[in-house]
Structures are given as structure tokens and as C-alpha cells.
Backbone as CSV, one residue per row, in Angstrom:
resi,resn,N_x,N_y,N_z,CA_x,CA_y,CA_z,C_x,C_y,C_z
1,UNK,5.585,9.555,0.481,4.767,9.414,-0.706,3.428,10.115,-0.524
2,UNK,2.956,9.671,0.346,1.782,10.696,1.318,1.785,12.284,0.798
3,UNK,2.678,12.887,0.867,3.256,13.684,1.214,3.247,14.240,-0.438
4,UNK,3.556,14.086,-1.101,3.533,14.361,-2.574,2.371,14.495,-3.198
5,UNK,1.441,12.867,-2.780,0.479,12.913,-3.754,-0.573,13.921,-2.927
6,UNK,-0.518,14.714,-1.604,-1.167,15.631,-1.141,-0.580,16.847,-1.930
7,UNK,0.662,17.075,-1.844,1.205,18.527,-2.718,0.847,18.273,-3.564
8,UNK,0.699,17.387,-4.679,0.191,16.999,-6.220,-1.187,17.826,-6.059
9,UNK,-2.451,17.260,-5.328,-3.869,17.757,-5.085,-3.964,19.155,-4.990
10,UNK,-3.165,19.694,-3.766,-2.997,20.827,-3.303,-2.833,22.029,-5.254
11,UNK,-1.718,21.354,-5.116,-1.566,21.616,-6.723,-2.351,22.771,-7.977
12,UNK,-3.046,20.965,-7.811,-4.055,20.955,-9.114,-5.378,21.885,-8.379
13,UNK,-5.312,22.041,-6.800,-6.873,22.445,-6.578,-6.355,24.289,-6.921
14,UNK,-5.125,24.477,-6.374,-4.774,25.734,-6.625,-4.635,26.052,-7.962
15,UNK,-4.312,25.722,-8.924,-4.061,25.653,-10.634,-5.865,25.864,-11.079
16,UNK,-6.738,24.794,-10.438,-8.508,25.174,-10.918,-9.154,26.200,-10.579
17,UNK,-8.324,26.478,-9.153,-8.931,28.104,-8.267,-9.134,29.474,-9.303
18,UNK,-7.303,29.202,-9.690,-7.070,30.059,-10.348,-7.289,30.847,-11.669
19,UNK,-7.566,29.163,-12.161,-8.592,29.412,-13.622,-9.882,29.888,-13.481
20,UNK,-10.334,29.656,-12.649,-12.061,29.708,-12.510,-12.114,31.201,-12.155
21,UNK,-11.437,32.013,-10.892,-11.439,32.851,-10.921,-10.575,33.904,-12.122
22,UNK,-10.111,33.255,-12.879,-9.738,34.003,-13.708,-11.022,34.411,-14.746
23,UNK,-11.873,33.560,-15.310,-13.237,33.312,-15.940,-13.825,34.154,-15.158
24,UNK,-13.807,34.486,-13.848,-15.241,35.340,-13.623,-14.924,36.242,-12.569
25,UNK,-13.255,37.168,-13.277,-13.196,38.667,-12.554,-13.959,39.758,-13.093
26,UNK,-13.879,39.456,-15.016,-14.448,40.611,-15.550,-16.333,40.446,-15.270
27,UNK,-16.793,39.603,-14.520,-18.610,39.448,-15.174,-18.734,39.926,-13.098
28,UNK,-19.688,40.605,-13.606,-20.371,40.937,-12.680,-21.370,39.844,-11.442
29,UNK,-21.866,39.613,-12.109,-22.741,38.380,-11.500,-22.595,37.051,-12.275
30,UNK,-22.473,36.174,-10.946,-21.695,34.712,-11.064,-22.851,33.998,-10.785
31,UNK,-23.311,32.603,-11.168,-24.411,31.911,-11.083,-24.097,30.943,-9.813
32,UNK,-24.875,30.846,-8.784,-24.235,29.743,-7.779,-24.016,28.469,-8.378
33,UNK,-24.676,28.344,-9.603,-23.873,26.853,-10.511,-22.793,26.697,-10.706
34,UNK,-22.395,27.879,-11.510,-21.064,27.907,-11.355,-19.845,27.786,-10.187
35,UNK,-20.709,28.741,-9.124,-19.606,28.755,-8.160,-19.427,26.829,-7.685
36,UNK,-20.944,26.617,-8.011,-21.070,25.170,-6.908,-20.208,24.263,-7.736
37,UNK,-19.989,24.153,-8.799,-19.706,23.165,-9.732,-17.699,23.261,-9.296
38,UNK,-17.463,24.907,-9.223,-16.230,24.790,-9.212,-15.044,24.268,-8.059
39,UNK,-16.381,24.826,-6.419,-16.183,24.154,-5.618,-15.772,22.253,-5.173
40,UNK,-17.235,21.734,-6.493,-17.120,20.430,-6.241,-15.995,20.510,-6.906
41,UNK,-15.072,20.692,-8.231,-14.051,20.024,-8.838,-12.375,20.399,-7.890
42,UNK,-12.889,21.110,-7.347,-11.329,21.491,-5.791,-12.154,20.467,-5.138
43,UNK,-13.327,20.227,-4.614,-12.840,18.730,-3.568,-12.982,17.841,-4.007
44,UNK,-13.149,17.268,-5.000,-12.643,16.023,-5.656,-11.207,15.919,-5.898
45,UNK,-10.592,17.204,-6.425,-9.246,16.850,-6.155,-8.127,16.959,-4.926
46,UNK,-8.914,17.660,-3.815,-8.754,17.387,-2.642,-9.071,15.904,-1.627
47,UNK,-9.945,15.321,-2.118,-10.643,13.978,-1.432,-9.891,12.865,-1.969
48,UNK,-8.697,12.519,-1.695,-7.733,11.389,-1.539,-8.619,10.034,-1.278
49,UNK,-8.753,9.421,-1.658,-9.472,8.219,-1.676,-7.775,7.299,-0.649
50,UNK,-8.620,6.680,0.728,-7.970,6.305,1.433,-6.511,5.559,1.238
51,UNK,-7.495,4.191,-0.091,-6.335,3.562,-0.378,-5.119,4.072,-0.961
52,UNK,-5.513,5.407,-1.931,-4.369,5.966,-2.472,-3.290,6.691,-1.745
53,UNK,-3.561,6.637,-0.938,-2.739,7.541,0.088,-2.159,6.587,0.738
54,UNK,-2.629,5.419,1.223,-1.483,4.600,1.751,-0.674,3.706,0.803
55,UNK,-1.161,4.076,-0.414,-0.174,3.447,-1.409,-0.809,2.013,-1.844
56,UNK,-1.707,1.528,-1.529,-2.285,0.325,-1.665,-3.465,0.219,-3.301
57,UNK,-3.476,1.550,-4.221,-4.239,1.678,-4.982,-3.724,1.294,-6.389
């Protein structure tokens, strides 16, 4: 189960990567807000909150 809801994350962080860099191949200059903001939303969906992972959530 472990094991899923990590591929699930993995997922979704690869699916946001992809959007975000899709938004900002054509612009020249990127705002570190942006970059920072997009970073935080891949580790939030990377950061498994303990209990959920052992199934106890």
C-alpha cells in the first residue's frame, strides 16, 4: 500500500513538473516566485505525512 500511495505522489509531482515547465519554455525570464512556489507544490506532494503511509490516516 506504501508502495502505491508513493507511485500516486511520484505521479502527481511528475504531472505538476510538467505543467509548470510547460508555462515557462516560451518566456525568457522566470521569477524565483514562481520557480519557489512550484517547487513547494512537488514537495507537498512528495511529503507523505507519516500516518498516511502506514495506513493509520
Amino acid at each position: 500500500m506504501t508502495e502505491v500511495q508513493e507511485r500516486e505522489s511520484i505521479e502527481e509531482a511528475l504531472e505538476m513538473i510538467d505543467a509548470g515547465l510547460g508555462g515557462l519554455t516560451d518566456r525568457r525570464l522566470v521569477s524565483s516566485d514562481e520557480i519557489t512556489d512550484l517547487l513547494l507544490d512537488v514537495r507537498a506532494l512528495l511529503a507523505v505525512p507519516t500516518n498516511e503511509v502506514v495506513g493509520q490516516g
